[in-house]
LOKOL-777249 format. One line per 2 residues: their letters; for each residue x, y, z of C-alpha. Coordinates in Angstrom, 2 decimals. Layout:
% residues N
A> X,Y,Z  ...
% end
This chain:
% residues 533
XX> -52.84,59.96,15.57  -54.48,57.34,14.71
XX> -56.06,54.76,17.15  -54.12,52.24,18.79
XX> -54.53,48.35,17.98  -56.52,47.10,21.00
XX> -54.76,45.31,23.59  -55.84,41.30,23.44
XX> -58.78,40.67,25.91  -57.97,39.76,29.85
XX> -56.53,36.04,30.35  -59.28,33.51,32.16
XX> -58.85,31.95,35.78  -57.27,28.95,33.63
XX> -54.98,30.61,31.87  -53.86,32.41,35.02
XX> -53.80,29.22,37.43  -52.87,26.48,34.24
XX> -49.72,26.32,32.66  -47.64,29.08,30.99
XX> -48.85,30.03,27.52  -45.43,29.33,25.83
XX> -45.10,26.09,27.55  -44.84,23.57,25.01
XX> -44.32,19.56,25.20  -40.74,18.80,25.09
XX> -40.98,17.26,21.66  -41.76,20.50,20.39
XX> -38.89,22.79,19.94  -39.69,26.35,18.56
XX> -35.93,27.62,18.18  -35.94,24.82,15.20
XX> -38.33,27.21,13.11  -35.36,29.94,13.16
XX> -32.43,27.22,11.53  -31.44,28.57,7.87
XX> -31.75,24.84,6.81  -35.10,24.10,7.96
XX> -37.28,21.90,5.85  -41.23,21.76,6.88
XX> -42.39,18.55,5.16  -39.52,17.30,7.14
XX> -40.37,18.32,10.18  -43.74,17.20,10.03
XX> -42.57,13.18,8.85  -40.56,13.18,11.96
XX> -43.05,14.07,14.07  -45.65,12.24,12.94
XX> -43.72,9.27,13.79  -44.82,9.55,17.53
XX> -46.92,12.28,17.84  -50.58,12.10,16.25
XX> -51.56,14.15,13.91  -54.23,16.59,15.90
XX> -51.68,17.15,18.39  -49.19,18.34,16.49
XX> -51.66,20.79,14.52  -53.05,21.96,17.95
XX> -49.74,22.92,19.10  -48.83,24.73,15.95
XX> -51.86,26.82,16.05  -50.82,27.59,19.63
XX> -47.61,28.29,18.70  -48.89,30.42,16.06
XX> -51.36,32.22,18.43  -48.24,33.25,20.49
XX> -46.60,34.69,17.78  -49.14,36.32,17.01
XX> -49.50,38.15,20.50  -45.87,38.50,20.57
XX> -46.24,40.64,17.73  -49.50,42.84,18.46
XX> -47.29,43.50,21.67  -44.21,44.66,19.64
XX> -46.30,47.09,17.37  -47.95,48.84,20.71
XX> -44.42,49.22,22.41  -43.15,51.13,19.59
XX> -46.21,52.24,17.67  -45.01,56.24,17.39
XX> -42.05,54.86,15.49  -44.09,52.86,13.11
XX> -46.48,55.50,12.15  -43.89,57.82,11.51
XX> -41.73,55.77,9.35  -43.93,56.71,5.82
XX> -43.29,59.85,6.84  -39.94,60.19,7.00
XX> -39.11,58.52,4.16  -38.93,61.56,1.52
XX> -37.47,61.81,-2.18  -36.67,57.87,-1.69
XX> -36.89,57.64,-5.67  -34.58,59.76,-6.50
XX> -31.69,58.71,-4.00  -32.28,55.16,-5.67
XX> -31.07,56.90,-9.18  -28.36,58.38,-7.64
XX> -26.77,55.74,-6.29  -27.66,53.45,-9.64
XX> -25.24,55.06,-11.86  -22.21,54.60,-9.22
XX> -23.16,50.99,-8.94  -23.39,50.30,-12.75
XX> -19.81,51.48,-12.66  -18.80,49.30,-10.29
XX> -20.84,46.08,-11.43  -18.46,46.70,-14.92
XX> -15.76,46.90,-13.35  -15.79,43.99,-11.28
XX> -16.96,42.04,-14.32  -14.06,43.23,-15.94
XX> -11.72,42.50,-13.63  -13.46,38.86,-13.74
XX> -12.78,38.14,-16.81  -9.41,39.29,-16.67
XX> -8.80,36.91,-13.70  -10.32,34.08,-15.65
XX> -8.05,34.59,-18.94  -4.90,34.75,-16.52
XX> -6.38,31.64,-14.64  -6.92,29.97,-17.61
XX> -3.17,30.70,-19.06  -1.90,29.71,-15.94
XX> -3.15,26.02,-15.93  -2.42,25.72,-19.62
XX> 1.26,26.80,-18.08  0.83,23.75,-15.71
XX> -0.47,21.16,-17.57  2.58,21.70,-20.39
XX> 4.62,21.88,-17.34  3.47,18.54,-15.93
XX> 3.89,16.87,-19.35  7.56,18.37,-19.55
XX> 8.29,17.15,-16.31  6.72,13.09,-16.81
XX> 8.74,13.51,-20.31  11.59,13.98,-18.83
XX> 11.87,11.88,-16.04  11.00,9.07,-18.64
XX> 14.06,10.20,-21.23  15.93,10.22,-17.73
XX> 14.94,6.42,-16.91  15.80,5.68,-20.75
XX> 19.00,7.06,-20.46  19.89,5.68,-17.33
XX> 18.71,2.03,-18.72  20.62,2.41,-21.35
XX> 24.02,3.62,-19.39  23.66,0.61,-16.83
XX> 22.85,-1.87,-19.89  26.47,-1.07,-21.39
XX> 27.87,-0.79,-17.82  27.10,-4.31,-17.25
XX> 27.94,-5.49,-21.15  31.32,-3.62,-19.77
XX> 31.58,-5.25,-16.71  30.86,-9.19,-17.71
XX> 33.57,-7.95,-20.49  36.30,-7.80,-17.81
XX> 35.39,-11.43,-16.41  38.31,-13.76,-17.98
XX> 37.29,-15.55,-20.71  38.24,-18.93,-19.03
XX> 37.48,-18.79,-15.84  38.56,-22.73,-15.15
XX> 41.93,-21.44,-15.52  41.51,-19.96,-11.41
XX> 40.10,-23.12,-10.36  42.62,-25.35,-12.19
XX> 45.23,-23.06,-10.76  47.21,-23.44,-13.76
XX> 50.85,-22.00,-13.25  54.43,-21.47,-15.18
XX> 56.55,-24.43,-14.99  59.37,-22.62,-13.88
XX> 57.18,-21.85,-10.73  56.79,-25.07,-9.66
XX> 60.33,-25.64,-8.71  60.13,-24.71,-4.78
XX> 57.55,-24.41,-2.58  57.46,-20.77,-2.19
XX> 56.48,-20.39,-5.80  53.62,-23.02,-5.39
XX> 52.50,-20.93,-1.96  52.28,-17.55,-4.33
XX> 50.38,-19.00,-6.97  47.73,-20.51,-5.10
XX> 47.29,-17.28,-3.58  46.95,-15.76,-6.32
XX> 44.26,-18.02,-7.87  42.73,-17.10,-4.27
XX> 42.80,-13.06,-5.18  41.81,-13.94,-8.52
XX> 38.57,-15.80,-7.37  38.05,-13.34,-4.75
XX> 37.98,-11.09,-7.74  35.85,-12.38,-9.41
XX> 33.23,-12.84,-6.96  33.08,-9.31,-6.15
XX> 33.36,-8.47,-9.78  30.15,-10.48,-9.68
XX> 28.15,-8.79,-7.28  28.68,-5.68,-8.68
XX> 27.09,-6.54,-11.78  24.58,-8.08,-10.05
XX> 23.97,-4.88,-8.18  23.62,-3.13,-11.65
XX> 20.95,-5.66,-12.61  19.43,-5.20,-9.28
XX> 19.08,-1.30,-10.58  18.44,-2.54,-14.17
XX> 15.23,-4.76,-13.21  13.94,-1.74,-11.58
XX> 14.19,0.32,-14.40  12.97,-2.11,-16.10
XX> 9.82,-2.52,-13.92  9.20,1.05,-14.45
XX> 9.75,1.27,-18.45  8.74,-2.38,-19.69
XX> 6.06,-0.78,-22.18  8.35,1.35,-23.99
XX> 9.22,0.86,-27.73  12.84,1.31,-26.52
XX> 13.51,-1.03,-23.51  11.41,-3.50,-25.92
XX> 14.23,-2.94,-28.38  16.96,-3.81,-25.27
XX> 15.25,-6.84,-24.56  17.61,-9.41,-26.21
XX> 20.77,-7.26,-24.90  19.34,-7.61,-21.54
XX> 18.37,-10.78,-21.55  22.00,-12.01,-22.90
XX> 23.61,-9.87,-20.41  21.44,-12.27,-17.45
XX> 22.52,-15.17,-18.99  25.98,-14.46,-18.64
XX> 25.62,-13.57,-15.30  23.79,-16.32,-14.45
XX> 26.24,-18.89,-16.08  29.70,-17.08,-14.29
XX> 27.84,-16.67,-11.49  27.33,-20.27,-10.77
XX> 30.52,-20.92,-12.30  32.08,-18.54,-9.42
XX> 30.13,-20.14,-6.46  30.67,-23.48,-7.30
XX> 35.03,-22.92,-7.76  34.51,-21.36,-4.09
XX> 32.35,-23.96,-2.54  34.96,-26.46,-4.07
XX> 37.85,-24.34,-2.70  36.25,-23.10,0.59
XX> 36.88,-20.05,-0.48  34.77,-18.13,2.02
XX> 35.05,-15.04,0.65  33.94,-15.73,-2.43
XX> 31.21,-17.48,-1.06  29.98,-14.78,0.71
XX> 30.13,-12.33,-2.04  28.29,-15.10,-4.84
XX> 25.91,-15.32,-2.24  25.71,-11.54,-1.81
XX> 25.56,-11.26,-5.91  22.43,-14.02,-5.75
XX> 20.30,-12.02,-3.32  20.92,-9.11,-5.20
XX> 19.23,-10.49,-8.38  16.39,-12.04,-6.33
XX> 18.01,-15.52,-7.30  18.42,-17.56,-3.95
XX> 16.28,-20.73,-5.56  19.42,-20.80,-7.95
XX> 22.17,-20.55,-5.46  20.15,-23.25,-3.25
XX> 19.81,-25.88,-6.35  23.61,-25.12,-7.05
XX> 24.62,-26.27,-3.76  22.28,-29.31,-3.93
XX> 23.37,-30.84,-7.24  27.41,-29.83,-6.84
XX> 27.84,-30.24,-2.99  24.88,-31.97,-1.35
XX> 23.75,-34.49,-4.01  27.12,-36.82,-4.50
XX> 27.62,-36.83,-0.57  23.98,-38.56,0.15
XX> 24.77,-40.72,-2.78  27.16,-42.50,-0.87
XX> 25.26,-43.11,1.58  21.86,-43.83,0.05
XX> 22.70,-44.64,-3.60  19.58,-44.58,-5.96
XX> 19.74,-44.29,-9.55  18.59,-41.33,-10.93
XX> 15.30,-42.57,-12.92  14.16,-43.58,-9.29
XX> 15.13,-47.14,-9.14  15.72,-49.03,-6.20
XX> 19.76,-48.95,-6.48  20.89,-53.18,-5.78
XX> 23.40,-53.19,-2.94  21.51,-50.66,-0.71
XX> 21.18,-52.12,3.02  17.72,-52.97,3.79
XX> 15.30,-49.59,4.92  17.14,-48.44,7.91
XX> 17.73,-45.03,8.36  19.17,-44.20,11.57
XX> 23.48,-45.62,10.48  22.46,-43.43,7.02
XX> 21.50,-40.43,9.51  24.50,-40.31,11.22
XX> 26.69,-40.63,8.19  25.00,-37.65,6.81
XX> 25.75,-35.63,9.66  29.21,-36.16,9.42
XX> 29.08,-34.87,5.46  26.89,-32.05,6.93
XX> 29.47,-30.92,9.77  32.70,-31.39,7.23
XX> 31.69,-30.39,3.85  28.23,-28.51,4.60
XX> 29.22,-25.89,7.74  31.16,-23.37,6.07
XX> 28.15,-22.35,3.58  25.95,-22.66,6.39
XX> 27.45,-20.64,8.94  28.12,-17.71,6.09
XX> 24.74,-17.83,5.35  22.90,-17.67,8.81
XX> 25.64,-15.17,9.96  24.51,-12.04,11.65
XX> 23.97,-8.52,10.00  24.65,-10.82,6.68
XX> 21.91,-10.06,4.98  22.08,-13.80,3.38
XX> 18.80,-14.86,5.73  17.09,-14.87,2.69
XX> 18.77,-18.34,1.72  17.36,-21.78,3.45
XX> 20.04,-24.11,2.25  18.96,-26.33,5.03
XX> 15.57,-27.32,3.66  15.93,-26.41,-0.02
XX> 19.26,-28.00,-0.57  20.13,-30.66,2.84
XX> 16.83,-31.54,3.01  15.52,-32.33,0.06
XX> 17.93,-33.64,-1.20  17.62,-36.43,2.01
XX> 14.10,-37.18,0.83  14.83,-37.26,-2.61
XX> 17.26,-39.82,-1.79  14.94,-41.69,0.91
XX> 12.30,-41.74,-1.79  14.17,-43.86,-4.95
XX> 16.72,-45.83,-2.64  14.86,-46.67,-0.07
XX> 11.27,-46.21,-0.19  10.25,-48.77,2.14
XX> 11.57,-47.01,5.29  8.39,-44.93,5.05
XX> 6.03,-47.69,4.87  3.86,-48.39,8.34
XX> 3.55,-51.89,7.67  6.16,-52.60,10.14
XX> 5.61,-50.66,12.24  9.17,-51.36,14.45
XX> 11.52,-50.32,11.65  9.02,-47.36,11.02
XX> 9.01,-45.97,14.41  12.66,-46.51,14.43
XX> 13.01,-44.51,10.93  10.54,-42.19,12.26
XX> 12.23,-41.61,15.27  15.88,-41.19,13.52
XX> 14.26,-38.70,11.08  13.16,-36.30,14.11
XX> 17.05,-36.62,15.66  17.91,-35.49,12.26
XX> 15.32,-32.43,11.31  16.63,-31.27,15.42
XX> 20.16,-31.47,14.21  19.32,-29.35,11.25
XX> 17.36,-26.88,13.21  20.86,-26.28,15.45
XX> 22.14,-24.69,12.68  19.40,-22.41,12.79
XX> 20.89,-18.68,14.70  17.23,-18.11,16.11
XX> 14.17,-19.23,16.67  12.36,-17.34,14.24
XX> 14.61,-19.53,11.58  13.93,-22.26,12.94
XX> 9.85,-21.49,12.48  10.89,-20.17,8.92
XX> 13.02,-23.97,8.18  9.83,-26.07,9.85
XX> 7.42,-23.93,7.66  9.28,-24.68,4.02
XX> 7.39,-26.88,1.92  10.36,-29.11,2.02
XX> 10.25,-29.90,5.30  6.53,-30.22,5.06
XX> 6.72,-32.44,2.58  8.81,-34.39,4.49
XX> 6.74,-34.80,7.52  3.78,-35.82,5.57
XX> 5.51,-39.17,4.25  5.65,-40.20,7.64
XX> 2.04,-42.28,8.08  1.18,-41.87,11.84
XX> -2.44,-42.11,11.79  -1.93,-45.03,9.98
XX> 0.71,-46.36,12.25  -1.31,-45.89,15.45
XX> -4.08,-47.64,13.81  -2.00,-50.82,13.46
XX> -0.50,-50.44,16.93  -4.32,-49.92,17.67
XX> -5.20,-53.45,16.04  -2.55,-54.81,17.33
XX> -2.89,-54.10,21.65  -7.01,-53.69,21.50
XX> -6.82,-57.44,19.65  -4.41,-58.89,22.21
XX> -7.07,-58.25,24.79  -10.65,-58.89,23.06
XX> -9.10,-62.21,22.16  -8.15,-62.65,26.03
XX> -11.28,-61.71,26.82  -13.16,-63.71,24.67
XX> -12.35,-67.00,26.12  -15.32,-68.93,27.44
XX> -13.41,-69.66,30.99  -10.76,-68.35,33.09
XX> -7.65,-68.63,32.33  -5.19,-68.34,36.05
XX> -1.64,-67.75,35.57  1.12,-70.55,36.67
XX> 3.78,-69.43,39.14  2.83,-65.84,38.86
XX> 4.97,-65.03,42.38  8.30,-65.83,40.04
XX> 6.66,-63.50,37.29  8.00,-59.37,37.97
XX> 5.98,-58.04,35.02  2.73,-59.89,36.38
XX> 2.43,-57.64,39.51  1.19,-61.07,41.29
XX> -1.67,-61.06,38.62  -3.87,-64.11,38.78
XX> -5.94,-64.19,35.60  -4.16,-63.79,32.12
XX> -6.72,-61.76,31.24  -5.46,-58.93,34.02
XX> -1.99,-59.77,33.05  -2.78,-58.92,29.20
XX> -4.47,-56.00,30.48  -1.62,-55.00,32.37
XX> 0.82,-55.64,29.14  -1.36,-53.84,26.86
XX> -1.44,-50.48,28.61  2.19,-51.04,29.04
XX> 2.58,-51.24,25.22  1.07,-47.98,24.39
XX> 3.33,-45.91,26.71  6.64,-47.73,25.91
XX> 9.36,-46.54,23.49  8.79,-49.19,21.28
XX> 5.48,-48.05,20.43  4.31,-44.36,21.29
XX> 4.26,-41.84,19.27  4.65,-38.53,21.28
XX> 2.19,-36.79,18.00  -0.11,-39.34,19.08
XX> -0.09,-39.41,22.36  -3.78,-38.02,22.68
XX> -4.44,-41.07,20.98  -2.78,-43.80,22.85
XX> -4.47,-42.25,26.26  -7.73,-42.92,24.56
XX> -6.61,-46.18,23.89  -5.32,-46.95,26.95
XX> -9.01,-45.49,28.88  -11.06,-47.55,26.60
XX> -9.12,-50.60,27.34  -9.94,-50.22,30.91
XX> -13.26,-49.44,29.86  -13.14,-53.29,27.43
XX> -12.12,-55.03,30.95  -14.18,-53.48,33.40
XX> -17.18,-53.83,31.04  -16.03,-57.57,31.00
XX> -15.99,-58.42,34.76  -19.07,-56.18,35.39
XX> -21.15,-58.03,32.36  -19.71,-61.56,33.87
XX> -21.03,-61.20,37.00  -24.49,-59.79,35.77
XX> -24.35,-63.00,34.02  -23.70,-65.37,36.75
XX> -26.65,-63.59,39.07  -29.08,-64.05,36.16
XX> -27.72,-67.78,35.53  -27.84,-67.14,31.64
XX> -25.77,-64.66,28.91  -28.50,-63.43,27.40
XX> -27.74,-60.53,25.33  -24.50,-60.46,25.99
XX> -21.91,-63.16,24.50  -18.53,-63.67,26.17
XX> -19.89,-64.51,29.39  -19.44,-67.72,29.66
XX> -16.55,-67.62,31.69  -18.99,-66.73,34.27
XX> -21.47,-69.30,34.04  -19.02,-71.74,33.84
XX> -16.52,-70.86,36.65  -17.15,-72.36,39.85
XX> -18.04,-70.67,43.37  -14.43,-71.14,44.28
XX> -13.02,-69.41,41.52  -14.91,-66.67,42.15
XX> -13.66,-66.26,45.85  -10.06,-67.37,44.95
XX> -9.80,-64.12,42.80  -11.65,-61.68,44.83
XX> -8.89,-62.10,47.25  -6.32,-62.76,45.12
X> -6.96,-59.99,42.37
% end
């Protein structure tokens, strides 16, 4: 047998008393050398981001060292073994050529089989892909066909509306029923069932062109709806025209059934703005012309009664709770599915400003500003009596957020407004403070509002602050504002008396004009108000 591989040479005292051999730093991790996916050049750039580069080739060689040990070890443990494995390995070569013909076999097989899998595979998503196309044509013949069978359903259906409808809303009857009142009480309600009729008539071809715009959506590209354009677009029209034609016989009938179901038929086509501009020009717009009349190029219409607005409010609620309630309440009623429609700012509301605007366009002028916080004032009373017709709060967020209504509140000028009122109590008092003496109030004891004031200039201070917090001038939007005001014209006065009496110690103004009143009052004065003020 052949001699054994010496055993490695004793360890030293420092290897026996340092530490272990296979102690490594902890940056160094040698279970990371056995990962499948480890990368050496990668390794290395990590490392070599902290660790220098002679340490980390020191530590490698130590590592290597170990292996190396590790494996002299493993070849003396089981040396008989390795020795004897040439030996046992006999006739290797031809055991090889046995099994190579078996394997051949089997390789042609399997490659065989492959390609057979791969044909089959192949046939199979061919089988698909015509499949797919079969299925997308059909479903597009179906949507053509289905166009095409709701296009003649609704030709069908507008067919079956009577040919003149003004014949229900002129209630138009047989002589011979006219004779007793029983006869008059059956034909009006038939013209009722006949409108009724009508209106739901209407919203079920409006339901079909709910379904027909969809298709539509779907299919616009197609040679074929192209070709149904004009068919479709004729079949709108008449909807459109009997449609309005339907709504506005109800609203002049109160009809509320036919109401609701026009209304119903409007939402269905995704045509609300028409149903709100209906009510605004046949309901809405000959009401406020009675009581705001303007002509309709804009003109300033002679007769109208100065720029008031607050007699013109209240006459417009009236029309509003007698000829405007019905639609309303149908509209805003619950589990209607009419919330879609804002008749209060699209139709009420506009129509208001339209009005306000050509009859009387001075009411939103801030030039006076009385008569425009009076307006302004009457025109909030009337936007919180439109908002009670509002079923929740998240209406009423939905009426104040319509451009209408936005509209409307920007015509009102209140910045400019407060900066008149501003002017107007800030230059009461610089001009009473201003005055080169003192003026003292006569009989002030007889004077309530004076609060036993001596000088006018505390008594126009006192009258000023008053004036920004009464109802004849604030502006609860600006009320920020008229605070500020009201601190800086306590500021104005107290600045006043404090520069006065600098003045008087010094014996001269200086710098500071308006103090003459100081310099010129006399010692008297000065102890007349300390105990007076």
């Amino acid at each position: 047998m052949p001699d054994q591989i010496s055993s490695p040479a004793p360890r030293s005292a420092t290897d026996l008393f340092s530490d272990p051999l296979d102690s490594h730093p902890l940056w160094f991790k040698p279970s990371l050398f056995l990962s499948p996916n480890f990368d050496s050049e990668s390794y290395i750039t990590e490392l070599r981001t902290f660790v220098p580069f002679d340490t980390l080739r020191s530590e490698l060689q130590a590592h290597l060292s170990s292996l190396n040990h590790e494996l002299i070890d493993l070849i003396n443990r089981d040396y008989a073994d390795f020795v004897n494995l040439s030996t046992k390995l006999v006739d290797v070569d031809s055991a090889v050529l046995r099994m190579r013909a078996p394997l051949l076999e089997l390789r042609d097989k399997i490659q065989g089989f492959r390609g057979a899998v791969e044909g089959s595979l192949l046939a199979l998503k061919d089988g698909l892909s015509q499949r797919a196309e079969a299925t997308a044509a059909r479903e597009v013949l179906e949507l053509l066909l289905d166009t095409f069978h709701v296009v003649s359903k609704v030709e069908k259906l507008i067919k079956e509306l009577p040919s003149v409808a003004s014949d229900w809303s002129n209630g138009d009857v047989n002589p011979v029923q006219k004779k007793n009142a029983s006869g008059l009480q059956h034909v009006e309600n038939g013209t009722t069932n006949l409108r009724e009729t009508q209106s739901m008539l209407l919203e079920r071809i409006a339901s079909e062109m709910n379904r027909l715009n969809f298709y539509i959506a779907h299919a616009q590209n197609l040679p074929f709806i192209q070709n149904m354009e004009k068919r479709i677009r004729s079949a709108s029209l008449l909807l459109d025209a009997s449609l309005g034609h339907c709504f506005v016989d109800g609203l002049e009938h109160w009809d509320a059934n036919a109401i609701y179901n026009c209304l119903r038929a409007y939402a269905a086509v995704d045509s609300t703005s028409n149903a709100e501009e209906i009510f605004r020009t046949t309901i809405v717009a000959p009401l406020i012309q009675k009581v705001i009349p303007h002509g309709s190029s804009g003109g300033l219409v002679s007769g109208a009664s100065g720029d008031e607005l607050e007699n013109d409010y209240q006459q417009i609620k009236k029309y509003v709770e007698n000829d405007c309630k019905l639609l309303l309440e149908i509209s805003s009623a619950e589990n209607s599915g009419l919330h879609v429609f804002d008749f209060l700012a699209n139709s009420i509301l506009k129509e208001v400003l339209a009005a306000i605007q050509k009859g009387k366009p001075g009411a939103f002028s801030p030039g006076r500003p009385k008569e425009f916080l009076k307006n302004y004032k009457s025109s909030l009373d009337f936007l919180a009596y439109l908002e009670g017709y509002c079923p929740s709060r998240a209406a009423v967020a939905k009426f104040r957020a319509e451009p209408v209504y936005v509209e409307f509140m920007k015509q009102w000028k209140v910045g400019v407004y407060f900066s008149l009122r501003f002017q107007e109590i800030a230059g009461a008092l610089d001009s009473a403070l201003t005055a080169s003496s003192l003026v003292l109030v006569q009989n002030y004891q007889s004077d309530e509002n004076s609060q036993n004031l001596t000088l006018k200039q505390s008594v126009t201070l006192l009258e000023s602050l008053r004036s920004c917090w009464s109802e004849e001038v604030l502006v609860l939007s600006c009320s920020d504002k008229f605070l500020r005001l009201s601190l800086q014209l306590l500021s104005r006065y107290s600045n006043w008396l404090s520069s006065g009496l600098a003045a008087r110690k010094k014996g001269s103004a200086g710098a500071n004009p308006g103090c003459e009143w100081a310099l010129s009052a006399a010692p008297d004065d000065f102890v007349y108000l300390l105990f007076k003020e």
